[in-house]
Structures are given as C-alpha cells and as structure tokens.
C-alpha positions as CSV (number, residue, x, y, z in Angstrom):
1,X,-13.0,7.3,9.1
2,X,-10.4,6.8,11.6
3,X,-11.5,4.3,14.3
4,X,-11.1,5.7,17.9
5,X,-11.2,3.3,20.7
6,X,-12.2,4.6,24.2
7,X,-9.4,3.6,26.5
8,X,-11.7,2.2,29.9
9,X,-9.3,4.2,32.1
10,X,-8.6,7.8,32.0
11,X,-5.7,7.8,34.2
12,X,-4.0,4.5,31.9
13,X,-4.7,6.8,28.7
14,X,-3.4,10.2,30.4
15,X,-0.1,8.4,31.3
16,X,0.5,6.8,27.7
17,X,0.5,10.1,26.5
18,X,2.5,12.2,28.7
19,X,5.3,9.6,28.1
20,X,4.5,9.5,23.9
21,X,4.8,13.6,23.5
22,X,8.5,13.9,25.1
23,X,11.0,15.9,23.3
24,X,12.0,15.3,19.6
25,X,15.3,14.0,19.1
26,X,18.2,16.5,17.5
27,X,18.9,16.4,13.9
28,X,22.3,16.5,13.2
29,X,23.0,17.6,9.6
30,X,26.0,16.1,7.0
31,X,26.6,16.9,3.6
32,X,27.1,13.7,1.8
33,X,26.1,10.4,1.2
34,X,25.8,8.1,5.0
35,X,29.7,7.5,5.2
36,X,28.7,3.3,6.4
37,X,26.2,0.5,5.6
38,X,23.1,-0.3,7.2
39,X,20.2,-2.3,6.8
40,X,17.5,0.5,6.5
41,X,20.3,2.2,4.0
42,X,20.1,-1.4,1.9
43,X,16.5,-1.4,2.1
44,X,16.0,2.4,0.4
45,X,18.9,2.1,-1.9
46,X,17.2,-1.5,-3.7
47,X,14.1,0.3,-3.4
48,X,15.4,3.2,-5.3
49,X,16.8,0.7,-8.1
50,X,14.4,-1.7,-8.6
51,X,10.8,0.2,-7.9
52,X,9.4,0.0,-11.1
53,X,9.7,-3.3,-12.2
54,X,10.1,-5.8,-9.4
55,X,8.3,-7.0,-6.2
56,X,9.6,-8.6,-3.0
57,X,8.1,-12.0,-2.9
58,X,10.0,-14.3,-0.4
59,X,13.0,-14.0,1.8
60,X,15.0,-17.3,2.8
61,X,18.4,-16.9,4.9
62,X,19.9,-13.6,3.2
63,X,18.6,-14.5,-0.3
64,X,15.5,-12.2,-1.6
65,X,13.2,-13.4,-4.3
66,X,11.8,-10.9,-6.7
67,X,8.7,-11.1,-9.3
68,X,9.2,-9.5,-12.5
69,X,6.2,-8.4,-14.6
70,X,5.7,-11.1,-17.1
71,X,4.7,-10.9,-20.5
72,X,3.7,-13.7,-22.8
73,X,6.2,-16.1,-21.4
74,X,9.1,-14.7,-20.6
75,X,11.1,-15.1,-17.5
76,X,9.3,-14.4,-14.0
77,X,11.9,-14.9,-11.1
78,X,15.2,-13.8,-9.7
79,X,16.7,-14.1,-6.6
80,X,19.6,-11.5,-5.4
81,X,22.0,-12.4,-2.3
82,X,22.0,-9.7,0.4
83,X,25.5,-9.5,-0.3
84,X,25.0,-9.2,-4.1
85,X,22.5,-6.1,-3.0
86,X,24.7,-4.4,-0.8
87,X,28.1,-4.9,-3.7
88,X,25.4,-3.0,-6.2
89,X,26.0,0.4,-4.6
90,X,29.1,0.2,-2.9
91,X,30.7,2.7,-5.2
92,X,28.3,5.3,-3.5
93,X,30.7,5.4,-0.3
94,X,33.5,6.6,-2.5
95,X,32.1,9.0,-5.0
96,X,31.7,12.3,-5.0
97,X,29.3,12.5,-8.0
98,X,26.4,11.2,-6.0
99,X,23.5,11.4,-8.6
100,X,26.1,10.5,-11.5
101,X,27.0,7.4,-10.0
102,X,23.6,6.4,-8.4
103,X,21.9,6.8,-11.8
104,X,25.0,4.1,-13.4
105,X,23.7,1.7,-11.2
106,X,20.1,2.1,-11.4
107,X,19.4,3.0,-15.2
108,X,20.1,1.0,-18.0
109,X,19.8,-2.2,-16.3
110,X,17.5,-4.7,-16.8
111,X,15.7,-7.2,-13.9
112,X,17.8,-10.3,-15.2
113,X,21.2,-7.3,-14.9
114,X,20.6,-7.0,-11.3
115,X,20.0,-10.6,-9.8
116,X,20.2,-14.3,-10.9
117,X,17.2,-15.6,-13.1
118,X,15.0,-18.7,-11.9
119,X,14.9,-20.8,-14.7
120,X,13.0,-23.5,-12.5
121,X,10.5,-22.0,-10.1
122,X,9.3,-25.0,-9.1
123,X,12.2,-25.9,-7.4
124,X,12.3,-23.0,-5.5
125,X,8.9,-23.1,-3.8
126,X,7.9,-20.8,-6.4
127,X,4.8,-21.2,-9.1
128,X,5.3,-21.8,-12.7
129,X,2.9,-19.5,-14.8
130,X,2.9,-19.5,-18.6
131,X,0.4,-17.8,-21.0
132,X,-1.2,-20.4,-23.1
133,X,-3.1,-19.5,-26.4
134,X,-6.0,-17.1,-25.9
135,X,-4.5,-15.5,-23.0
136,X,-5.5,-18.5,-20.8
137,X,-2.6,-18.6,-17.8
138,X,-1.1,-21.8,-16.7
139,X,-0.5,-21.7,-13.5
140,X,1.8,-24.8,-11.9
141,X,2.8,-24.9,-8.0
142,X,4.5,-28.3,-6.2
143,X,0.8,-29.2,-5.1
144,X,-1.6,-28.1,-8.2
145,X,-2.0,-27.3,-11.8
146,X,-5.2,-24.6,-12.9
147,X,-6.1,-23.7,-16.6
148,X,-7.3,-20.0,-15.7
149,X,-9.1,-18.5,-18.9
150,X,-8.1,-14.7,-17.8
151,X,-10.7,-13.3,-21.0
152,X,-13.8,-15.7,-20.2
153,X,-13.2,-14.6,-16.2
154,X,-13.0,-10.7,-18.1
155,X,-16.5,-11.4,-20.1
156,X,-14.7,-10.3,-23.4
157,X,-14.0,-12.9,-25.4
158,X,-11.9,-9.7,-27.8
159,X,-9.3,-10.2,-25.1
160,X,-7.9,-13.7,-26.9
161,X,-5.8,-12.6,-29.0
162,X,-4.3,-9.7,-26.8
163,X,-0.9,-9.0,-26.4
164,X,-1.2,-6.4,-23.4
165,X,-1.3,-8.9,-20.9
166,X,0.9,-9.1,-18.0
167,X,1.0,-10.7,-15.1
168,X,2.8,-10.5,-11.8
169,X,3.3,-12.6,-8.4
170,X,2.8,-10.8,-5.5
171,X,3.0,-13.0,-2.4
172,X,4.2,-16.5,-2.1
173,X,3.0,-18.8,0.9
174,X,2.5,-21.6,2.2
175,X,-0.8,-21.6,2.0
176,X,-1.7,-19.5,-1.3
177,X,-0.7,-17.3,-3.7
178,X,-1.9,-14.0,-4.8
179,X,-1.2,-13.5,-8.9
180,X,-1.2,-9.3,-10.1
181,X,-2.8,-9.1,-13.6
182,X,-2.2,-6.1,-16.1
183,X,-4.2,-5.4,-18.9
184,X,-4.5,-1.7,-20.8
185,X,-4.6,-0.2,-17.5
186,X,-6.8,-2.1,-15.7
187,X,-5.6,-4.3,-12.8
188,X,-6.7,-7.8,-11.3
189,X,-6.0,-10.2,-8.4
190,X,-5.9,-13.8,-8.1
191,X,-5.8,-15.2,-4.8
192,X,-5.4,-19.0,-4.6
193,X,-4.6,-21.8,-2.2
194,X,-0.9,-23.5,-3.2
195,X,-3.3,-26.8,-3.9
196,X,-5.0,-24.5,-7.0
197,X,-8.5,-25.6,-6.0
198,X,-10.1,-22.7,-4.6
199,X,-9.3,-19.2,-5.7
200,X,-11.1,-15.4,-6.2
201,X,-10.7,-13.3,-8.7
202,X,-11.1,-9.5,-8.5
203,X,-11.0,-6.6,-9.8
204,X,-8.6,-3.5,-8.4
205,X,-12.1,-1.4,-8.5
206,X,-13.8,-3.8,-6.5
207,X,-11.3,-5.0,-4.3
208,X,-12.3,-2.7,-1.3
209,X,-15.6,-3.7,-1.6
210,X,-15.0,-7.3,-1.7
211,X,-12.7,-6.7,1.3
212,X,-15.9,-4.9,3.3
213,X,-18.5,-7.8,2.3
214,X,-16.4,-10.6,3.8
215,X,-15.3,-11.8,0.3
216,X,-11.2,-12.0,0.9
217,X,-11.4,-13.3,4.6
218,X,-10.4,-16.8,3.8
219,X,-7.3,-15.5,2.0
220,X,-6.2,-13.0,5.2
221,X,-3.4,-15.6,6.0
222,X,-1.6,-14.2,2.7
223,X,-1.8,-10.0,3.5
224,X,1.3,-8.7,5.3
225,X,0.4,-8.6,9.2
226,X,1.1,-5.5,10.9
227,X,0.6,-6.2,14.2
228,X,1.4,-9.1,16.7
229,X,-2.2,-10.5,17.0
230,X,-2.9,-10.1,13.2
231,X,-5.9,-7.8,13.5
232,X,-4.4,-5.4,10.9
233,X,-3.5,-6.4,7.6
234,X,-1.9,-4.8,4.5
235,X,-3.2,-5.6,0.8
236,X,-1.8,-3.5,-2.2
237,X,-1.7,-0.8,0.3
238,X,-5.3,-0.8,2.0
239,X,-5.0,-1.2,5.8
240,X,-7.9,-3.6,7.0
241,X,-9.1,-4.4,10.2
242,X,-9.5,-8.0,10.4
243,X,-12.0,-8.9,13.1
244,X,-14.8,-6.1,10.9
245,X,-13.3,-6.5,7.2
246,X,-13.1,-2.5,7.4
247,X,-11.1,-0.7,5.2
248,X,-9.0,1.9,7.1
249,X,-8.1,4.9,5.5
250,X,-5.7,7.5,6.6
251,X,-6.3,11.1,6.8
252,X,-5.6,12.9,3.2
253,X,-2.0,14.3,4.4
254,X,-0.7,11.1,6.2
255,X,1.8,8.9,5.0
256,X,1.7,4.8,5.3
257,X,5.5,3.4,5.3
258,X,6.6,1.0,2.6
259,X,5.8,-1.8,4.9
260,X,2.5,-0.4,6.2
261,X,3.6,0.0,10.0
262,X,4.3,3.4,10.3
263,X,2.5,6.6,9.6
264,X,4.1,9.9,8.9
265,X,1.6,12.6,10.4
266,X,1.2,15.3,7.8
267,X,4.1,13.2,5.5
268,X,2.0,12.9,2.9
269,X,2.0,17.1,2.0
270,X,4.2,18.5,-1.1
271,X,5.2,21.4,1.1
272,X,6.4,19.5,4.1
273,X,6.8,22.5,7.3
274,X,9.6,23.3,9.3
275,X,10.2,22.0,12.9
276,X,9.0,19.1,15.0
277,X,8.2,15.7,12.6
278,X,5.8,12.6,13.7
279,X,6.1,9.0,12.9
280,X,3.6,6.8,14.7
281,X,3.1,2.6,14.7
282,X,-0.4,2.0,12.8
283,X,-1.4,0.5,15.9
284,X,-1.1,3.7,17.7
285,X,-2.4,5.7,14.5
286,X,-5.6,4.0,14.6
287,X,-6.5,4.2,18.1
288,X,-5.7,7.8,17.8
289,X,-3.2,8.9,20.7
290,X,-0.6,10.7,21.0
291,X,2.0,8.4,21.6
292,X,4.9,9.0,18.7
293,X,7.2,6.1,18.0
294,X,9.8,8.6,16.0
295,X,10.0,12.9,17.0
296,X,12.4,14.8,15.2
297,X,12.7,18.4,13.8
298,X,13.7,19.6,10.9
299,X,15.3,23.4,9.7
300,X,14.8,24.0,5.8
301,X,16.7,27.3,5.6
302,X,19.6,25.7,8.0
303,X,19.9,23.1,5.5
304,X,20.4,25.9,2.6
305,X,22.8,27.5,4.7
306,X,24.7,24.1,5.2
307,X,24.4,23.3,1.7
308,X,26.0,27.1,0.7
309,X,22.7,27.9,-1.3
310,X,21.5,31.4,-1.5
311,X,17.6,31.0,-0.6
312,X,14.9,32.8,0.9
313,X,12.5,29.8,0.3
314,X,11.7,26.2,-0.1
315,X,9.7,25.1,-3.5
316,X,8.5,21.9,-2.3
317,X,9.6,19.8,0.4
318,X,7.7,16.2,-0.1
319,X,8.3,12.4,0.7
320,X,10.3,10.2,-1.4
321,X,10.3,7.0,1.0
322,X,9.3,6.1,3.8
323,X,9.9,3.8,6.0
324,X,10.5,3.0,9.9
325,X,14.2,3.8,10.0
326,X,15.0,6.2,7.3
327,X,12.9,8.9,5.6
328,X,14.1,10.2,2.5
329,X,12.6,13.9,1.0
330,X,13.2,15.6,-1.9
331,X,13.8,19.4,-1.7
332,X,13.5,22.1,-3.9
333,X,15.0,25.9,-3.0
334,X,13.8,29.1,-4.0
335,X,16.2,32.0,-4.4
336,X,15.8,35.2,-2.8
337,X,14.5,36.8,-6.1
338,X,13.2,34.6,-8.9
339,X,14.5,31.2,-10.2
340,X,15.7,27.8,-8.1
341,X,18.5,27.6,-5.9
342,X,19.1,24.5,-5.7
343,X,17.7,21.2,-4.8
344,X,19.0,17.9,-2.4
345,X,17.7,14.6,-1.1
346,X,17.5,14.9,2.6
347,X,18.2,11.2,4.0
348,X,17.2,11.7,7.7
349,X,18.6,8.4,9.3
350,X,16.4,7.3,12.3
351,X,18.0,4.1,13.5
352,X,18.8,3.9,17.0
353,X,17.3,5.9,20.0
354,X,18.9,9.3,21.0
355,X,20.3,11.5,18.2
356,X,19.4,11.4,13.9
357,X,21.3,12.1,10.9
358,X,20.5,13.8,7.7
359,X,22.5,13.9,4.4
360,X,22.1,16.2,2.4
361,X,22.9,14.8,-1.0
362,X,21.7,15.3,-4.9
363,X,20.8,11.9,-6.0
364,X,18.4,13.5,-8.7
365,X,15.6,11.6,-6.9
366,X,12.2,13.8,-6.9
C-alpha cells in the first residue's frame, strides 16, 4: 500500500495542487532520429546498448565504470569515457537507416568491444573477485581480503563443482560493497563493508523480507538515495522507506524510472491511451498529491498520420525507458482492416520547461 500523509493544513495542501495540475505542455512531433546530442539522449542510447550485460558502478570526472557478469575468472571491469560513449552512436545523426545502423552498434559486440578493460581493479578503487576451487569467491578490496564459500553459505555442498556460477558488482562505496550472485536462476546479494569484516548474505526471495525486519539497515548507506534527506532508498528496484524499513510498492500500472525518482502514472500498461501523460517525483508519488513534475499529451492516430501509415488503430502502445528527461515507447499500428501497419519508437524528449519533442523513429526496439 501506498502511504498517504495528511498534510496538517488544508489550505497549504489545496494550494500545492492547484499549482501541480496546470496545463500539459505541447508535443511537437518529428520524424527522425533528435537531430543534436544531449545528456538524457546519451543516457537512453548506452542504455539501449549495453542493458543486458553491464551495470553502472561508479562515476569519476566523465569516466563511467561498468561490471560485467563474471564467470569463473574472467574479466570483471571496464571503464568508458563520456566522450568514448557519445563517439559510439554518432553515426545515428547522419543515417537514414535508423534501426540498421542502431543494431551495428549494439549487436555483435562484446563488454570488452565497447569500453577499456580493468586489468587491475585494485587500483581503481575497485574489488578484485576471483572464483577459487569449489566455487569459494575471493574477494580483495584496498582494505580487506574474505574467503566467501558461496556453496556452504547455499547449504549444498553439490554446488562445488558448479560451473553456473556468476557473479556481478553492483555498487561500489566507500563504505561497502554489494556483490550480485547468479546461479541456475536463482539470485543472491552480498553486502559488505570495504574492510570485508562484516557482511549479509541474502537471497533475492528473501530480500524484501530482510528489508521489513531491520536486517539491511546498517548497509542503507550503499542503496541509491532518492530524496535529499535520504528517507527513500532504491535496492534492485524496491523503493524503501528508511525511517520504517517498508517496502513501497507502486500501484500495478505505474512505472518507476531507471533511476527510481520518477513515476509514470499508468506507464506501466501495454496499451498506453491517448491524451494528457503524468510523470511525478517519488516524493510526490508517495505522499499521493496531485502535484505533476512532467504533463504532456500524446495523439496516436496523429502520429500515423505523420508517419504516412494507413491505420485505424494502435496494437500496443507500452514503455521502453523511462527516465526523468526522455521517455521512449514502442508502438505498434493496426490497419483499417486486418494486418499491422506499421510500427515506430516514439522518443518524447522532456528536457527543458515549456514545449516537448517526439521522434518518431524505427529503431526495432519493442
């Protein structure tokens, strides 16, 4: 359930929502890829690449720091320059073969392909983890060393001699580490302090549970903070509320952004509906007002007419990303009679305060 604070004053509540519900913003739309760079533009295009095998870790002066999963000793790290990033899909200015040339940069390229490997972590402020014999993982920071026996912590000794473990780093502190471990499906967490003395490890089935019972509070400092104060935090998407180590859950059609800041009302359906779109700060979400950080409207069938596609329907109409400057959707088009008319990525650019953009491009992203 969504928590809902009673605001003391009427008149202080009634006055933050009058000025939250004003009018949406205009949606201008383009055919096309965005013509210019931008950061929220660099941030959806790497997350497009790289979503399925890497994980932001660190970010030091324009240089990002990426986790790859590992398996039985091979390499862990890379490390891209925001420059290096933003050369990757240049070529997307320029073409006219939008999904063509977005799928040569993504596909067929390997983590190592698309940044610049860390062949000494330690140097970096970075752990060192190897699998020893019998699946035990040696972990190594600049302040500790810890022997963790992953099958003995499992209870099943049969897991020794397994080659289906991975592992992955998920955050990188100063004060901890939290360590993503794979194994035929099932997922774990290790959560340590840099000095490798204390740590917790649990189960992706039990983590909400452990959350709720006060188990993860001394390891809060690691979680992605939402808010200025800190009293929301963000774990392997789960929103918790710090000060009552409650899980938060969103209402079934609501989507969280990538960095858990921002909720899409109603983002989350596969049939997204025409007209006026919300995007609220979680802050806001929780408390359960009215006040909108993002309004803006969009017309499906305008878009078919722009796009020259003969439809008398949308197929789906659904999320792809998410996050607090751009929303990307994925949009399929009926024709009048039977069969598909077509189908486009609609990249609605929210940056900036008075009017939006939306491409309307085929990147082949659904």
């Amino acid at each position: 359930m969504i928590k809902r604070i009673v605001k003391s004053s009427v008149i202080v509540l009634s006055l933050l929502m009058l000025f939250g519900c004003g009018k949406s913003n205009e949606v201008s739309y383009q055919v096309g890829f965005p013509k210019k760079d931008s950061p929220a533009l660099m941030e959806f295009m790497y997350y497009s690449i790289n979503r399925n095998f890497t994980s932001l870790i660190m970010e030091k002066k324009d240089v990002y720091y990426y986790s790859n999963n590992l398996y039985h000793n091979d390499w862990l790290f890379a490390k891209y320059s925001k420059k290096s990033i933003e050369e990757l899909y240049q070529p997307m200015f320029t073409s006219s073969e939008y999904a063509k040339e977005f799928n040569q940069i993504s596909l067929g390229k390997d983590f190592g392909e698309l940044g610049e490997k860390i062949e000494t972590p330690l140097e970096e402020g970075l752990p060192e983890i190897i699998f020893e014999k019998g699946n035990v993982l040696n972990v190594t920071t600049k302040y500790g060393h810890l022997d963790f026996d992953v099958p003995k912590e499992l209870n099943n000794q049969a897991y020794k001699n397994s080659e289906d473990f991975s592992v992955a780093v998920k955050v990188v502190k100063d004060d901890g580490l939290i360590i993503k471990i794979f194994y035929t499906g099932e997922t774990h967490y290790l959560l340590t302090n840099q000095q490798l003395t204390e740590s917790l490890f649990v189960q992706k089935k039990d983590l909400e549970s452990t959350i709720e019972s006060g188990g993860l509070t001394k390891y809060y400092s690691l979680m992605s903070q939402l808010d200025s104060q800190g009293e929301y935090l963000l774990l392997e998407g789960l929103l918790i509320e710090s000060k009552t180590n409650k899980v938060i859950h969103l209402h079934d059609n609501d989507y969280l952004s990538e960095d858990g800041m921002y909720v899409y009302i109603n983002g989350k359906q596969r049939d997204i509906k025409n007209g006026k779109q919300y995007i609220q700060t979680i802050e806001n979400y929780i408390i359960g007002n009215k006040i909108y950080e993002k309004e803006f409207s969009i017309d499906f069938m305008k878009i078919a007419k722009k796009l020259e596609y003969k439809s008398g329907s949308v197929g789906f109409a659904k999320v792809y990303y998410f996050n607090k400057d751009f929303v990307v959707l994925s949009v399929n088009y009926h024709q009048i009679i039977a069969g598909d008319a077509g189908f486009a990525n609609i990249i609605i650019d929210l940056q900036g305060s008075k009017n939006y953009t939306a491409y309307l491009v085929d990147l082949g992203l659904q």
